[in-house]
MIMAR-804706 format. One line per field, with one value per residue (C-alpha): residue in one letter; residue number from 0; x, y, z. Coordinates in steps of 0.1 Angstrom, whole numbers, plus 5000, padded with zeros to 4 digits. Layout:
% MIMAR-804706
residu: a|...
num: NUM|...
px: X|...
py: Y|...
pz: Z|...
***
This chain:
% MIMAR-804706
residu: x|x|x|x|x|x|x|x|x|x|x|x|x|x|x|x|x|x|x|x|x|x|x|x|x|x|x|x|x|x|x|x|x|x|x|x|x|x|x|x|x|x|x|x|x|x|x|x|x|x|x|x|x|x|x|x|x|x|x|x|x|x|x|x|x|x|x|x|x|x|x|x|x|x|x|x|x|x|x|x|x|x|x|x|x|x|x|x|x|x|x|x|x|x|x|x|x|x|x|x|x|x|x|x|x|x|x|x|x|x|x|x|x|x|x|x|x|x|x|x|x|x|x|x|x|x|x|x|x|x|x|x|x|x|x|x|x|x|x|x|x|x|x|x|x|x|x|x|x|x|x|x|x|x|x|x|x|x|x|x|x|x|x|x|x|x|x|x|x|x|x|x|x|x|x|x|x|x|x|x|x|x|x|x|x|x|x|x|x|x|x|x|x|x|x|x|x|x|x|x|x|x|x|x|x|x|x|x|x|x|x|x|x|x|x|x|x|x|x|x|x|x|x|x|x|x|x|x|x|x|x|x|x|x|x|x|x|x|x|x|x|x|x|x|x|x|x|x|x|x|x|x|x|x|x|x|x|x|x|x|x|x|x|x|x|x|x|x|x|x|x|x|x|x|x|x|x|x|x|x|x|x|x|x|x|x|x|x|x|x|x|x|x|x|x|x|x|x|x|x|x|x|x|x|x|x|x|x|x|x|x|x|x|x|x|x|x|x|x|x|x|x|x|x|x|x|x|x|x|x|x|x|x|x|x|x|x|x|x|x|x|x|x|x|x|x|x|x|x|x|x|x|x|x|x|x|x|x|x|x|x|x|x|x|x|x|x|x|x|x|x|x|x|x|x|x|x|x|x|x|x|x|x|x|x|x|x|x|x|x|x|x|x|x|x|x|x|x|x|x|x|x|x|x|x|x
num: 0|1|2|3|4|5|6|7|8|9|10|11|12|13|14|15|16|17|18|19|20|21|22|23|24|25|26|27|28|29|30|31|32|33|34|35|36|37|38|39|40|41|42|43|44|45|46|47|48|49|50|51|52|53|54|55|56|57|58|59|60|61|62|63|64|65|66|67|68|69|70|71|72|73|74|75|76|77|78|79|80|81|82|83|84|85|86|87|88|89|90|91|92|93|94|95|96|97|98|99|100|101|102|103|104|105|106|107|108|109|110|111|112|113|114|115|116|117|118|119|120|121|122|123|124|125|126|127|128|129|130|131|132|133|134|135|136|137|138|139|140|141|142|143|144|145|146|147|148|149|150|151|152|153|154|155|156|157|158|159|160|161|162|163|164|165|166|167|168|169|170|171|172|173|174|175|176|177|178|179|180|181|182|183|184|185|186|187|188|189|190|191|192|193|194|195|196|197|198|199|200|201|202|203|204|205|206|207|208|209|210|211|212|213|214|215|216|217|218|219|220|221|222|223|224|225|226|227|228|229|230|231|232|233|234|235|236|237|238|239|240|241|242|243|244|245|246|247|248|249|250|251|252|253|254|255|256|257|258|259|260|261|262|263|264|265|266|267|268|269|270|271|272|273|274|275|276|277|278|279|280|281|282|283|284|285|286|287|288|289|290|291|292|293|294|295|296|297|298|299|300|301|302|303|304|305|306|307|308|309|310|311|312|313|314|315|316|317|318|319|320|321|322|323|324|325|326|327|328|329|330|331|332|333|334|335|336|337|338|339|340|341|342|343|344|345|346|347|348|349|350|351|352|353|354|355|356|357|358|359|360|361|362|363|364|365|366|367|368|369|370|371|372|373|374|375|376|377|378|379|380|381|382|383|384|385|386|387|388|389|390|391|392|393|394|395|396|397|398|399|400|401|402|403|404|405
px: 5000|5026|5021|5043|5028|5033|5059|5034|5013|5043|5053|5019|5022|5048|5021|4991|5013|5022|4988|4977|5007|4997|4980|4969|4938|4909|4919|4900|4910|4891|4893|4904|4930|4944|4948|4961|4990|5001|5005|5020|5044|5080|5091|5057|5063|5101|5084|5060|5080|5110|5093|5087|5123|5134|5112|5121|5159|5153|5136|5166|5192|5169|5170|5213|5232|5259|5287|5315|5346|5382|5411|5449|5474|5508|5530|5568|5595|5622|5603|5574|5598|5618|5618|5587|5562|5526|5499|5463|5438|5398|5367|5338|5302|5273|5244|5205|5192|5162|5145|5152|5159|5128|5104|5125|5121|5083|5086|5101|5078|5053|5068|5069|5028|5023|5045|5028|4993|5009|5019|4982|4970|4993|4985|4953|4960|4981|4951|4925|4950|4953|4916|4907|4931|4916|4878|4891|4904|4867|4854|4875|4865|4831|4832|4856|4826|4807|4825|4832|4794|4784|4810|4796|4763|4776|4793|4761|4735|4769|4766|4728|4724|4751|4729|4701|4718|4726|4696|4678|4664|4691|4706|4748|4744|4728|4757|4786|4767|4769|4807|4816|4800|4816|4850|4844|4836|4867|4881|4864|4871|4910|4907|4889|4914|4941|4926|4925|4961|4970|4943|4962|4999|4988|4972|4996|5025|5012|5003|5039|5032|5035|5019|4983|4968|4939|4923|4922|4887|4877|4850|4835|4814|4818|4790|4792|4766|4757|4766|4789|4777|4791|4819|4825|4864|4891|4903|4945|4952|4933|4953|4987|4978|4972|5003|5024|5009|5020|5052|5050|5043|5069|5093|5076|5086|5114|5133|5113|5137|5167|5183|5220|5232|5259|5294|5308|5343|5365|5400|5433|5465|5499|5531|5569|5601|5619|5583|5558|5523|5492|5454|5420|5407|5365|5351|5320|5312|5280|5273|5262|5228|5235|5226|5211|5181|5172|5146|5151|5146|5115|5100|5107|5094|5060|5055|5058|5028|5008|5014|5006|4974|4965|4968|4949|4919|4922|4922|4894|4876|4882|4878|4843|4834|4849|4834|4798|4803|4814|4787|4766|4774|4781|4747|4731|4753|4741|4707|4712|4732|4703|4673|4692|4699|4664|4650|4671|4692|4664|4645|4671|4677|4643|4646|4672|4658|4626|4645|4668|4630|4616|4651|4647|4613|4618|4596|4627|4656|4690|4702|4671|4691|4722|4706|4689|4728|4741|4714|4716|4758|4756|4729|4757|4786|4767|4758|4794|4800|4780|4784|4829|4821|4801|4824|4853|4832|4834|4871|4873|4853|4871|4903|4893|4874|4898|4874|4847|4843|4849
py: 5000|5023|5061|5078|5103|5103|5124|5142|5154|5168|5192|5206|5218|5247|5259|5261|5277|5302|5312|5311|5339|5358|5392|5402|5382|5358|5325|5298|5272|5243|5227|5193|5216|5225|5189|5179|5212|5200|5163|5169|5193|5178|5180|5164|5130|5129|5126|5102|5078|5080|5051|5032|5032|5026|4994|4983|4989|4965|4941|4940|4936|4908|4887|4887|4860|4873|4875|4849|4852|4844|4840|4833|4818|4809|4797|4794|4777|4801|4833|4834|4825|4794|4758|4744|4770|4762|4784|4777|4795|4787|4804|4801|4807|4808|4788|4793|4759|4772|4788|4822|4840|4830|4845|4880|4883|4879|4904|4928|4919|4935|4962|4975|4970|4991|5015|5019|5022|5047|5067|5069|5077|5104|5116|5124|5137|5163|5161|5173|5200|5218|5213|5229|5262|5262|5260|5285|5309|5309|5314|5346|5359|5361|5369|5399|5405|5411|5436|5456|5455|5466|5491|5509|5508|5524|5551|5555|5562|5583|5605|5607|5613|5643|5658|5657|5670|5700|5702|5701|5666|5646|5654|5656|5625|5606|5617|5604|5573|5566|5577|5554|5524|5537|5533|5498|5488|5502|5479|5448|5455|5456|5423|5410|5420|5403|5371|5369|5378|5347|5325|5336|5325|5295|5278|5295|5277|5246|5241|5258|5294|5325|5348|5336|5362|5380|5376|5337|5326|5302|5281|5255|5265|5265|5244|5206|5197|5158|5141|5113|5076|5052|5036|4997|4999|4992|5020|5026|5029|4999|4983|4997|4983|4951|4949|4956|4932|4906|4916|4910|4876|4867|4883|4860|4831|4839|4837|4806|4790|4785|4760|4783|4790|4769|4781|4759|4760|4749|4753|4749|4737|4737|4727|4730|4725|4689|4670|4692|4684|4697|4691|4700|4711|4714|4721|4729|4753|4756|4774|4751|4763|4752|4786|4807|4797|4827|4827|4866|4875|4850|4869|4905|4896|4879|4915|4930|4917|4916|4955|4954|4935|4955|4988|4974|4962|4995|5014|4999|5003|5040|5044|5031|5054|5083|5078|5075|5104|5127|5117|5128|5162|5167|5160|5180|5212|5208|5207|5235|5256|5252|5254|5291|5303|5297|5311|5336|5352|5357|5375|5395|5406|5414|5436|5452|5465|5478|5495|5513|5521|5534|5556|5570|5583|5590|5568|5550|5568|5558|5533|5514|5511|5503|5475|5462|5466|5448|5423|5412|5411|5388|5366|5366|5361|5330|5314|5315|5297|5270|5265|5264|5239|5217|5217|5207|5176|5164|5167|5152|5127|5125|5123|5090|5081|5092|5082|5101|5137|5166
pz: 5000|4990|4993|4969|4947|4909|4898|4879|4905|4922|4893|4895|4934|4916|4893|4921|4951|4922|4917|4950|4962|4927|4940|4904|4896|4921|4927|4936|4967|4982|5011|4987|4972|5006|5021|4987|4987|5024|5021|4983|4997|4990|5034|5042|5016|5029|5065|5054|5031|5059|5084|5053|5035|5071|5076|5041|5052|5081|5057|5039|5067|5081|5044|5043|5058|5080|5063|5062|5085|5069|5093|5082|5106|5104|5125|5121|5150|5139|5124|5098|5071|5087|5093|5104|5096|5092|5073|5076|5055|5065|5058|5084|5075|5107|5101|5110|5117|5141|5118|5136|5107|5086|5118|5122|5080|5086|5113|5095|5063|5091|5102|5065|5068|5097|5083|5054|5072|5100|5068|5058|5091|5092|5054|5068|5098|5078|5052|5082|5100|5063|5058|5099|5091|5060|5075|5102|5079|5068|5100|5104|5066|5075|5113|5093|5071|5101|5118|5091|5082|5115|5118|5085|5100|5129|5112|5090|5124|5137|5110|5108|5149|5141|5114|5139|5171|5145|5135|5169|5166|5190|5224|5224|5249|5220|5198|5219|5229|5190|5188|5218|5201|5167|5184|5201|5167|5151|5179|5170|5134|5141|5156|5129|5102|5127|5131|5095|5091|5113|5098|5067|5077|5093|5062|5040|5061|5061|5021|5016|5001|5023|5022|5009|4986|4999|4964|4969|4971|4996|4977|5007|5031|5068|5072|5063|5039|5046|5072|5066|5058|5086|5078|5066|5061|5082|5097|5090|5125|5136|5107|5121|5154|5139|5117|5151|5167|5138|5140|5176|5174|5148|5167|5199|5177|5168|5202|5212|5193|5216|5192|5187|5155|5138|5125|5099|5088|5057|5045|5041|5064|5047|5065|5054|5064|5066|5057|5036|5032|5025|5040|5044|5074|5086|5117|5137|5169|5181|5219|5244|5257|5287|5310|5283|5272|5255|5278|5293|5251|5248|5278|5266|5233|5250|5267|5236|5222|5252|5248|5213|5217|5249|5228|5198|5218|5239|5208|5191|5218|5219|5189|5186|5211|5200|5163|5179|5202|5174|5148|5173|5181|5146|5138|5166|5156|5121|5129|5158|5131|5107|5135|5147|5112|5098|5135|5151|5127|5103|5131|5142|5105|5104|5136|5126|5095|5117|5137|5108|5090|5123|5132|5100|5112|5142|5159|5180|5196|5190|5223|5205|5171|5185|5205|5172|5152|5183|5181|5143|5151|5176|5160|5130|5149|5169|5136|5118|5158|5153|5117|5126|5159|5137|5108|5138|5147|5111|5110|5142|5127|5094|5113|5130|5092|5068|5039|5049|5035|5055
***
């Protein structure tokens, strides 16, 4: 299950980041194209692919036969180069007749599976950070579009209770009441347009293009649309969990095998002097298990996979619960979200124009606009809330489901 991207697809990051930091004309960027920027970005595969080539190295360590050992001796009564010297060439090659070997490849075979399925749990973990700045960066757009909407409005009645107060129709109290709430809106504006800023930088850092152009459009909406089908796959962290726990048991078997390994020898003895001759030589050295056992290794590996079973069924069980809990309050603050927006902020909207109409008439004074402005803001504000905790849940939930949407 390799996770490599096509060469292809890499080459077109350059093109996209370009015309995302291009100020001159609107872009366009998706949540999709921001998940797909952060985990394509050239750091981000080196950091995934690195357990992998790793686990693929140990593969490959666990597949050679340790290398042969040559010795040369020789021996002379009076120096290396006098009468009665003796040289002996042999070559000795150890020998895996347990079967040790054979359970430590399989044990690596699934360390290379876990790898691979920790790679795409953390592909979408990246995938879901890059898609929550993005969705937060909404959030701050609009909450912006708020402030500086109510800010106009209160400039607007500011300059409309000044025209009065000249003309006789307003008290100065009524004036400065306005100019105070002008300023805390100014305020509130300013923070606004800073929470952007960092919104901004903090999706821009992660999908690798700083700055982000304020002319890129954010094309998904803060609220989720559906919510997501349950899921019938296997979930890559379950998987990882399980592909441990494999390797666990290999490894188990592995150093059940106390049998030691075998080191065969072969080679050559020559002699000279007064009677030269030439022979073979072979021999055989094997440790005698007669204290070690291997029995301090067979217990280590046993507790590794009672921890690696003990965190699977753990996790599942987590899991499960986690999954169930979030669908949940996802589904209640889409339906809240929803409910308030059809309810709340429609009647506030509608307030707020009354009380504009009947200003303008002078049939309400002015603390009686301001409380309407206020009114309509905070029943804005509140619904961009609920639609950005709702669209958490989901990635929460997407997160823990990598194949749902989000």
């Amino acid at each position: 299950m390799p996770i490599k991207k096509p060469i292809s697809n890499r080459f077109l990051i350059v093109p996209v980041l370009l015309l995302l930091a291009m100020p001159a004309a609107a872009q366009t960027l998706s949540a999709d194209d921001a998940a797909r920027l952060a985990t394509d970005h050239p750091e981000a595969v080196q950091l995934l692919e690195a357990p992998i080539e790793r686990a693929q190295g140990n593969l490959q360590t666990a597949r050679m036969l340790p290398n042969p050992v040559a010795s040369f001796e020789r021996e002379g009564a009076e120096g290396f180069g006098g009468d009665g010297s003796e040289t002996i060439l042999t070559v000795e090659q150890t020998l895996d007749f347990s079967g040790r070997r054979s359970f430590n490849r399989r044990g690596a075979e699934a360390d290379i599976k876990a790898a691979r399925f920790k790679a795409l749990t953390e592909a979408a973990t990246l995938g879901v950070e890059a898609r929550r700045r993005y969705f937060d960066l909404v959030a701050a757009r609009e909450e912006l579009a708020v402030a500086k909407r109510y800010g106009e409005e209160v400039n607007e009645l500011l300059a409309q209770t000044t025209r009065r107060e000249q003309g006789g129709d307003a008290a100065r109290y009524d004036v400065e009441r306005v100019r105070q709430e002008a300023l805390a809106a100014s305020i509130a504006l300013t923070e606004a347009e800073t929470n952007v800023y960092s919104a901004e930088r903090s999706l821009a850092a992660l999908i690798g293009t700083d700055p982000l152009s304020e002319n890129v459009v954010l094309t998904d909406d803060l609220l989720p649309a559906d919510l997501p089908p349950a899921s019938t796959t296997r979930l890559p962290a379950i998987s990882t969990l399980e592909a441990q726990v494999e390797g666990a048991r290999w490894r188990r078997q592995s150093a059940s095998k106390y049998m030691p390994d075998l080191t065969i020898g072969a080679g050559v003895r020559q002699t000279e002097g007064l009677s030269e001759s030439t022979g073979l030589l072979f021999s055989l050295s094997v440790p005698l298990p007669l204290f070690d056992r291997n029995q301090g290794e067979y217990r280590a590996r046993s507790a590794d996979v009672n921890e690696a079973e003990a965190r699977l069924r753990l996790t599942e069980m987590r899991l499960t619960s986690e999954i169930a809990s979030l669908r949940h309050r996802l589904e209640t603050l889409m339906a809240a979200a929803e409910r308030y927006e059809a309810g709340a902020l429609s009647s506030a909207t509608e307030l707020r124009q009354i009380a504009l109409a009947s200003f303008n008439g002078g049939e309400i004074a002015v603390f009686e606009v301001i409380d309407a402005l206020q009114s309509t803001r905070e029943a804005d504000l509140r619904t961009i809330t609920l639609k950005h905790n709702a669209r958490k849940a989901a990635l929460a939930l997407a997160e823990l489901l990598p194949e749902t949407d989000q």
